[in-house]
C-alpha positions in Angstrom: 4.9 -12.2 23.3 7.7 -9.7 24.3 11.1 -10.0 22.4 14.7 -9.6 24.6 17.3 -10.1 21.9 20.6 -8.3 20.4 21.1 -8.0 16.6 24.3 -7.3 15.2 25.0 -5.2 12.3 28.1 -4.7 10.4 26.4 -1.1 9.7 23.0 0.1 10.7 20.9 2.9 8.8 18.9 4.2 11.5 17.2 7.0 9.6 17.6 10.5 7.8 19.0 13.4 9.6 18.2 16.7 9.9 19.8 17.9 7.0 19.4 14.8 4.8 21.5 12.7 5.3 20.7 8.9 6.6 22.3 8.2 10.2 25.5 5.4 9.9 26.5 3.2 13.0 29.2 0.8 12.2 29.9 -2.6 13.9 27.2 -2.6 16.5 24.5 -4.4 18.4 20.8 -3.1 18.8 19.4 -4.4 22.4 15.9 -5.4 22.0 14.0 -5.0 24.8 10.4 -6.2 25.2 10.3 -5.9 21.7 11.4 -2.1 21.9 14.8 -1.0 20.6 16.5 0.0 24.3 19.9 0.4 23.0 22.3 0.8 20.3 26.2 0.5 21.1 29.3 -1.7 20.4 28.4 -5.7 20.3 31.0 -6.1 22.6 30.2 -3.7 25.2 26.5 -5.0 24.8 27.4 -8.2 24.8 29.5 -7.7 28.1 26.5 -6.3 29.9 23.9 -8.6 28.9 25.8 -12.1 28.1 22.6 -14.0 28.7 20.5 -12.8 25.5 20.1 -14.0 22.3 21.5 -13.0 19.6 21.3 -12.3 16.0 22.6 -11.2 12.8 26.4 -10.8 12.6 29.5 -8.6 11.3 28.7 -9.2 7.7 24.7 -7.8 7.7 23.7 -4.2 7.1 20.6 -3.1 9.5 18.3 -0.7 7.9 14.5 -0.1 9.4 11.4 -2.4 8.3 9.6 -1.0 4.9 5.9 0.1 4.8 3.8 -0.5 2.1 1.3 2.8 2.6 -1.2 1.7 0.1 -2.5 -1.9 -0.7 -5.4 -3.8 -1.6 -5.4 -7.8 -1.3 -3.4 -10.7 -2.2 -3.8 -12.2 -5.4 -3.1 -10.1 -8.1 -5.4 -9.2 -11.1 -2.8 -10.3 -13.7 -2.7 -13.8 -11.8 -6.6 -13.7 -11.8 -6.9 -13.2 -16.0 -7.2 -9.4 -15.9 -4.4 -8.2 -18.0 -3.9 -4.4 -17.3 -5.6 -1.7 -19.1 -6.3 1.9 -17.7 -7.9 2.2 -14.6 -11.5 2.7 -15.6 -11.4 -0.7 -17.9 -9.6 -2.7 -15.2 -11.6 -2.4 -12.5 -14.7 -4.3 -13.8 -13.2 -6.9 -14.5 -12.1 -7.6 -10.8 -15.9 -8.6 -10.6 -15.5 -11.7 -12.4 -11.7 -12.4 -10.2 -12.3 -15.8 -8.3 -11.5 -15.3 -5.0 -9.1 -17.0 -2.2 -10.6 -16.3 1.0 -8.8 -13.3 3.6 -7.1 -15.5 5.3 -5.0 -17.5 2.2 -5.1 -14.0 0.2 -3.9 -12.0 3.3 -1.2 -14.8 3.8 -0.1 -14.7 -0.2 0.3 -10.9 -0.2 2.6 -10.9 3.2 5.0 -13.9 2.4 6.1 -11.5 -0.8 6.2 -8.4 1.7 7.6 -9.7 4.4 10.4 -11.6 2.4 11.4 -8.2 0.6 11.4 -6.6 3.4 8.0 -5.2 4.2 6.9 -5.0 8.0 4.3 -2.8 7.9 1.5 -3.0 5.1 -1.5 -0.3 5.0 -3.7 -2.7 4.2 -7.1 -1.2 2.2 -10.1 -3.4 1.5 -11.6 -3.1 -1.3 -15.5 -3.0 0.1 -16.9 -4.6 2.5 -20.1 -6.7 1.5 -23.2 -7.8 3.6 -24.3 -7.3 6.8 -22.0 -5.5 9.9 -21.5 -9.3 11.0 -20.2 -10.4 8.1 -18.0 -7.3 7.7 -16.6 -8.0 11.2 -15.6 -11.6 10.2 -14.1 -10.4 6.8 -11.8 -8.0 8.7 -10.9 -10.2 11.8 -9.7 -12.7 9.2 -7.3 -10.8 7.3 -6.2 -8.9 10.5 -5.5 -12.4 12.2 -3.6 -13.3 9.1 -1.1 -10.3 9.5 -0.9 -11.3 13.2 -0.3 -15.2 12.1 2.3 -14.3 9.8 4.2 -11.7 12.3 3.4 -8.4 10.1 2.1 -4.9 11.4 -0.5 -3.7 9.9 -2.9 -0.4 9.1 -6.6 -1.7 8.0 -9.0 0.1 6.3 -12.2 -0.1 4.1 -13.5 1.4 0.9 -16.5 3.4 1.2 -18.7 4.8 -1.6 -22.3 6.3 -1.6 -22.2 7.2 -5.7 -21.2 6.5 -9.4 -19.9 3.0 -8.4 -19.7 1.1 -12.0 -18.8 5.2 -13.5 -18.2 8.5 -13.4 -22.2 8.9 -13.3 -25.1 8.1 -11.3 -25.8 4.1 -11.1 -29.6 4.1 -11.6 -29.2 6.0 -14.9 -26.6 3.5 -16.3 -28.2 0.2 -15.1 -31.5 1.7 -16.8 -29.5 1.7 -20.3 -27.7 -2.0 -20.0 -28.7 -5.2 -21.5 -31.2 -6.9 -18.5 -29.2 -9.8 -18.1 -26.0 -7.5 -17.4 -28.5 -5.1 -15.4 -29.9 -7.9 -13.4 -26.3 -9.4 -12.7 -24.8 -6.3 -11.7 -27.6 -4.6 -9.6 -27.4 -6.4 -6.1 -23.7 -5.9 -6.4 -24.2 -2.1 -5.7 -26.1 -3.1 -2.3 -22.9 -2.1 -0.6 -23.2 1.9 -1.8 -26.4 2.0 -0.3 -25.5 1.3 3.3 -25.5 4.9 5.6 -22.1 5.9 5.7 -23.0 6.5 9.5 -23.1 2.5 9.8 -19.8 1.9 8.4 -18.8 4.5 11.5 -19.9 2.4 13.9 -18.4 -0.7 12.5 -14.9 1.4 12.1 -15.3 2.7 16.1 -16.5 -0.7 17.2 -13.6 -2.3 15.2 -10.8 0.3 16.0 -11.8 -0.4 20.0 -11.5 -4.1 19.6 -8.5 -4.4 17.5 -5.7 -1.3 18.1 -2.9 -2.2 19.1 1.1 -2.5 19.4 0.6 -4.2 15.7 -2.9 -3.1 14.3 -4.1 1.2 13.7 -7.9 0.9 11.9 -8.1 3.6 10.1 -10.4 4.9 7.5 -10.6 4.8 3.4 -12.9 7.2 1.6 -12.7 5.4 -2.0 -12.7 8.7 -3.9 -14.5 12.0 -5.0 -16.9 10.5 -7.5 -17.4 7.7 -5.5 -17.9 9.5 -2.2 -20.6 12.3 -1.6 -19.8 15.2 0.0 -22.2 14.6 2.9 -20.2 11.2 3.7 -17.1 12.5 3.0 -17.2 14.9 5.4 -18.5 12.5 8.1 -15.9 10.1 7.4 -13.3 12.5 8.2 -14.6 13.9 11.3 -15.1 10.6 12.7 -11.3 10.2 12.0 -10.6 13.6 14.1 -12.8 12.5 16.7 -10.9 9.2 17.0 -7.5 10.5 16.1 -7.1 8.1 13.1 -5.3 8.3 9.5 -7.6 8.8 6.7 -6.3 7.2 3.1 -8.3 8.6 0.2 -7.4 8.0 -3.3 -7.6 10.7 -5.4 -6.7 12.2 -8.8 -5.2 8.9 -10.5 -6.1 9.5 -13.7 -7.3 12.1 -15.9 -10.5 11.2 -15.9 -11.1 11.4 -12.2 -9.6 15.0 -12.8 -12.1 16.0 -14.9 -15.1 15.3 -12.5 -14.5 17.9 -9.7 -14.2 20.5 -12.1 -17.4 19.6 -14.3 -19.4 19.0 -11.4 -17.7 21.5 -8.5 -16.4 24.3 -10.8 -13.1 23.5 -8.9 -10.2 21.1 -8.7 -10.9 17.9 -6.5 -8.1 19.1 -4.3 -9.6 22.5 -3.8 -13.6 20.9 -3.4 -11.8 18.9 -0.7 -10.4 22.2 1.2 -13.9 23.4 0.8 -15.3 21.0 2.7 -12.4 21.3 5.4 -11.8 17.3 4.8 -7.4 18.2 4.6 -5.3 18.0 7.4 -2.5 16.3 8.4 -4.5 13.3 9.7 -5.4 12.4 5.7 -3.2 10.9 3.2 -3.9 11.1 -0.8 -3.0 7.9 -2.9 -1.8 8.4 -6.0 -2.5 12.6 -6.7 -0.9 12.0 -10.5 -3.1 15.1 -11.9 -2.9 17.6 -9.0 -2.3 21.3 -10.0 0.6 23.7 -8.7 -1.9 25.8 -7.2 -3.4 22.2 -5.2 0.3 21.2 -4.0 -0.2 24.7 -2.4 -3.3 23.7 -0.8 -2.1 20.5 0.6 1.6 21.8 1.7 -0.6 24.2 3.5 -2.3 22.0 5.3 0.2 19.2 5.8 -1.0 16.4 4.1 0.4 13.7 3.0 0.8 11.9 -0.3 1.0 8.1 -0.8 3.1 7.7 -4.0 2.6 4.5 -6.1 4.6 4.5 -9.1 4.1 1.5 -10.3 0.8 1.8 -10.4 0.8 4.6 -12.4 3.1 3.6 -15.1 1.5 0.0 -15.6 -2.0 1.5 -15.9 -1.2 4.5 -17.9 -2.9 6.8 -14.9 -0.4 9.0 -15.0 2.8 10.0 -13.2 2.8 11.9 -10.1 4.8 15.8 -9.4 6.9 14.3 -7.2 9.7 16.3 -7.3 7.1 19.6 -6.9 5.4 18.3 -4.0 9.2 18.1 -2.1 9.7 21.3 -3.2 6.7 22.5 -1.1 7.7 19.5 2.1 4.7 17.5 1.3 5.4 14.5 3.0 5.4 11.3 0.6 4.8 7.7 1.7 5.2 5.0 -1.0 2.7 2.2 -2.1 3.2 -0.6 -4.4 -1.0 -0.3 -4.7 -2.0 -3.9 -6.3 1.7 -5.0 -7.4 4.6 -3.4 -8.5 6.2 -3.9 -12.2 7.4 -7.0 -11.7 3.8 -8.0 -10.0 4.7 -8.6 -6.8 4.9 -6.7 -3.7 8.8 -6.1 -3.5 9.5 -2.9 -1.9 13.5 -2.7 -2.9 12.2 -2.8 -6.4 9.6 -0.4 -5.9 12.1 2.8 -4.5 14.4 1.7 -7.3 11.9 2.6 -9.7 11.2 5.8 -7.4 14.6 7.2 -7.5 15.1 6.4 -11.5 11.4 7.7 -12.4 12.1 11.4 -10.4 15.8 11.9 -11.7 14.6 13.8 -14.5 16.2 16.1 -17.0 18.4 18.2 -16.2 22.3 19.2 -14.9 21.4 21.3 -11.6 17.5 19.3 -10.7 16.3 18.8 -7.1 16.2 14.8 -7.1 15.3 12.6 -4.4 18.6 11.1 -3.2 18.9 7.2 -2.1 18.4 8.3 1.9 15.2 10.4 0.9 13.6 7.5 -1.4 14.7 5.2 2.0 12.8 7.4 4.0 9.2 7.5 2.2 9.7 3.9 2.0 10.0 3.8 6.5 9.4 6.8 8.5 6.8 8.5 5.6 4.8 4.9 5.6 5.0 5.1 9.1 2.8 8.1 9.6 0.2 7.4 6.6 -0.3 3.9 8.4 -1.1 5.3 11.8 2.2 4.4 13.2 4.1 7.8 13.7 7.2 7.7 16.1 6.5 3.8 16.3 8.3 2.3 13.4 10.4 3.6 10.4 13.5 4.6 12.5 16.0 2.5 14.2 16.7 4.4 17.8 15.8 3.9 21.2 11.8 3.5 21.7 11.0 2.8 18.3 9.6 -0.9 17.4 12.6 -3.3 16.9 11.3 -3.8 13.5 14.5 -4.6 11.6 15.6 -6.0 8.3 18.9 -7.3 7.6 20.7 -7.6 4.1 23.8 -9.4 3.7 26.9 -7.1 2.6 28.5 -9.3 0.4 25.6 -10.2 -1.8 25.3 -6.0 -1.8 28.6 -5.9 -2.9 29.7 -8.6 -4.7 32.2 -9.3 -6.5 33.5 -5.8 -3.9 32.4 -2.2 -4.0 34.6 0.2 -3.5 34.9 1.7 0.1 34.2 5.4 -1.6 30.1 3.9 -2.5 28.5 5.3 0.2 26.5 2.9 1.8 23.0 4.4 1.5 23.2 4.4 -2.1 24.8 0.8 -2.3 21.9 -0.6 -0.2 19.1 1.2 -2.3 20.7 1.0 -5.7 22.1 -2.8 -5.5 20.1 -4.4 -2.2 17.1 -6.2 -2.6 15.3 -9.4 -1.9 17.8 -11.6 -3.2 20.0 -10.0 -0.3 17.6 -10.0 2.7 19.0 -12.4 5.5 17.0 -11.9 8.4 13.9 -9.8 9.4 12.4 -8.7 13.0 8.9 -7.5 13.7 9.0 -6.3 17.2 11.9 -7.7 17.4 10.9 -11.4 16.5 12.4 -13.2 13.9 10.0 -13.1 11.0 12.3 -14.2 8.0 15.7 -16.1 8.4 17.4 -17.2 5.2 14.9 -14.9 3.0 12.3 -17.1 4.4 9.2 -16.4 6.4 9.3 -18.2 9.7 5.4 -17.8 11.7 3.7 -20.0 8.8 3.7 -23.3 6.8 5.1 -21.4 3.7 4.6 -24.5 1.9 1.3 -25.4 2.8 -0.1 -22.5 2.1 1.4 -21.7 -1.5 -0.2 -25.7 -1.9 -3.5 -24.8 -1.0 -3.8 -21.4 -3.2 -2.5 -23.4 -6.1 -5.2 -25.7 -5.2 -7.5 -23.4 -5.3 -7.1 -21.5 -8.2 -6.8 -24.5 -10.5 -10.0 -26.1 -9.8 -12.8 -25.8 -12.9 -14.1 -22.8 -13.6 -17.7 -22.9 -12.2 -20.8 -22.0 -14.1 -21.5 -18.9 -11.9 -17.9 -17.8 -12.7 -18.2 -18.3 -16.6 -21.2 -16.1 -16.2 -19.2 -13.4 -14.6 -16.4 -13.2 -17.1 -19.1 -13.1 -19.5 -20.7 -9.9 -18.0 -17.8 -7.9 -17.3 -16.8 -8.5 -20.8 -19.6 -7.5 -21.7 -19.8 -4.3 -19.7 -16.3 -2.9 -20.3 -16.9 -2.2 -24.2 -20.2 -0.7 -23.1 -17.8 1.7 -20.4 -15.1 2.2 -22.8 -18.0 3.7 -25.2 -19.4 6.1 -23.0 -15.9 7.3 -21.4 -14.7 7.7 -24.7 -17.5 9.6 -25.8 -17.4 11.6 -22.5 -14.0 13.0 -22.6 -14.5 13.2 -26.3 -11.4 10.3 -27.5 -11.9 8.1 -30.2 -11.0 4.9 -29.3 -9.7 1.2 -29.7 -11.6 -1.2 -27.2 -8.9 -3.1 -25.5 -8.8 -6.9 -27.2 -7.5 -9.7 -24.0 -6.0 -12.7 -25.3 -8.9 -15.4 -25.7 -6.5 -18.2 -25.2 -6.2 -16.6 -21.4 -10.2 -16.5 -20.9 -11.1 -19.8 -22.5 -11.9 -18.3 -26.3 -14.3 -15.4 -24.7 
């Protein structure tokens, strides 16, 4: 369906300027045509030349572009699940024993929270795809039709590996030394790891045919060094080239994942990647918390990106990433809120508050990422690393009318003085709580902070449903096993990076006294 429409704005941030600063129009319309932004200009001279359209928003609304989410995984977060957090390498298992939603009502949870802060466009990386190319077909039609259902662009990918999937060693070797009832559980999980990375291609260039367009880019999702051989890795990205996609790869999270490239490759895992010519501008690196000067070199020089997910970071203990050293080298950032941000949700405004506060760092004279740069990773930088560069993240003629609105009195109340410039007011005190209105393509998505394209209701019922039905006997059996696993990882990580250790304790009221 193609959008005609005009949306006022009391102000509207259309993007960052050349020299910094983020673009101001005051008390003006944006004509939307065919869900393209046509026009910007005074409401009444656009409402004089094209009386017949309908329009939206007002005087009291600031305009500012859709966010991007550059890096996330599915709906229903771990924490909501019974997996408190704990570092990265101790969290993971436990998602084993997570009770699942479905893609669609998972898909759907996830974009009511980003579409109501704000979020348009989501990069949306699935964890694994299990079973056979059929199966993985209907797996990602259903969480791409969700995004379509609920009115939200979207990025898809999939998580590949071919190694070391429960560690940071080979999976034959560590089965071999596990109890046989935890061996015998875990074992056909692994069947995924052993597909040819050359059939996941066919799936992504079959997939990528059927499903680009206006709203969709499929792109690929290398999991990560240890998990990925070198032989796959380097078919995954020139099968990207060939297809002209975005490549998201996380990489260096947390120290541990530092460590491998340089016990097994002699190098860092940046400078193994340049060796295998896998960098270029096409790939984007989640997270990077542990990269070296000398590896921001590499990657300015090559002009990748970086996904930046803060949150992720702090609430996992992974690790904070050089932020302000990869701007000094123009290594363009995106930012992901990964599984959820510190407040577990998917709130975007939250997200590039913590940004800006986490990069001011020490100092009287420091380089810091001003409000219109934190703005701009959050739009135009997600933009690229999602696959849609010069479509979305700006609001100018051509660009997608994807448009959220924020009312200016809840930004500024009780007042604010006139002096506040407005980029900083909208970063520093907008937010959800503010958000009026938002366009996708120039269709109302939200009104009243309030998705629109879905039975909001309905489906918060039936996940509530769903998740408080009685814990079956197949999933008492999984919580058992990854509980029992996780002790057995933290003892041979420990003992690997040579740290003595406290096992993390959960609270047995939360997992039924186990």
């Amino acid at each position: 369906m193609t959008v005609d429409c005009l949306i006022e704005a009391g102000a509207i941030l259309t993007g960052r300027g050349p020299v910094g600063q983020m673009a101001v129009v005051c008390n003006a319309s944006i004509r939307v045509k065919a869900g393209l932004i046509a026009q910007i200009g005074p409401t009444a001279d656009l409402v004089a030349q094209h009386p017949a359209l309908v329009r939206h928003g007002g005087p009291g609304l600031i305009a500012m572009p859709g966010l991007v989410n550059a890096h996330h995984h599915f709906g229903l977060t771990p924490l909501m699940a019974g997996v408190p957090f704990a570092p990265l390498e101790f969290w993971l298992p436990r998602f084993r024993a997570m009770r699942g939603l479905g893609p669609r009502l998972d898909t759907l949870f996830s974009a009511i929270e980003m579409l109501e802060s704000g979020t348009t466009t989501v990069h949306h990386i699935h964890s694994g795809l299990t079973g056979t190319p059929e199966s993985w077909g209907i797996t990602s039609d259903a969480t791409l039709d969700a995004y379509v259902e609920i009115g939200m662009r979207a990025g898809y990918s999939f998580m590949m590996r071919d190694r070391n999937v429960l560690s940071y060693e080979d999976d034959a070797g560590l089965l071999a030394s596990l109890p046989a009832n935890l061996r015998d559980w875990l074992a056909p999980q692994l069947a995924p790891a052993a597909v040819p990375t050359r059939d996941y291609m066919d799936f992504f260039s079959s997939l990528r045919a059927r499903r680009t367009g206006p709203s969709v880019q499929v792109n690929l999702a290398p999991a990560n060094l240890h998990w990925c051989s070198d032989t796959s890795l380097q078919m995954i990205i020139q099968t990207a080239r060939d297809h002209g996609a975005q490549v998201h790869m996380h990489l260096l999270e947390t120290e541990r994942q530092a460590q491998f490239s340089t016990r097994l490759n002699g190098c860092t895992a940046i400078a193994h990647l340049k060796a295998l010519d896998c960098l270029g501008p096409n790939l984007t690196l989640g997270h990077v918390n542990w990269a070296t000067p000398e590896d921001l070199d590499l990657l300015a020089g090559c002009g990748c990106m970086v996904c930046h997910n803060a949150s992720s970071g702090l609430r996992l203990g992974s690790g904070i990433a050089p932020v302000n050293q990869m701007r000094a080298r123009g290594i363009p950032l995106a930012l992901g809120i990964d599984q959820s941000n510190i407040a577990d949700d998917r709130d975007m405004t939250l997200e590039m508050k913590l940004v800006w506060a986490l990069h001011r760092e020490t100092g009287l004279f420091n380089a810091r990422p001003d409000a219109a740069e934190v703005i701009a990773m959050a739009t135009e930088g997600g933009a690229r690393s999602a696959g849609f560069d010069g479509q979305i993240g700006r609001l100018e003629p051509g660009f997608q009318a994807d448009i959220v609105l924020m009312r200016a009195a809840d930004i500024g109340l009780p007042m604010i003085n006139a002096r506040t410039p407005l980029t900083d007011a909208v970063l520093h005190r907008g937010g959800k709580a503010a958000i009026d209105q938002v366009f996708v393509a120039g269709q109302e998505v939200v009104r009243a902070g309030r998705v629109t394209q879905i039975d909001r209701a309905a489906v918060m019922a039936e996940i509530a449903k769903r998740l408080a039905r009685p814990e079956t006997a197949a999933e008492a059996t999984a919580w058992d096993m990854v509980n029992t696993l996780v002790p057995i990882l933290e003892d041979r990580i420990g003992q690997d990076m040579g740290h003595r250790h406290q096992p993390y304790r959960y609270n047995a009221f939360l997992h039924g006294g186990r």
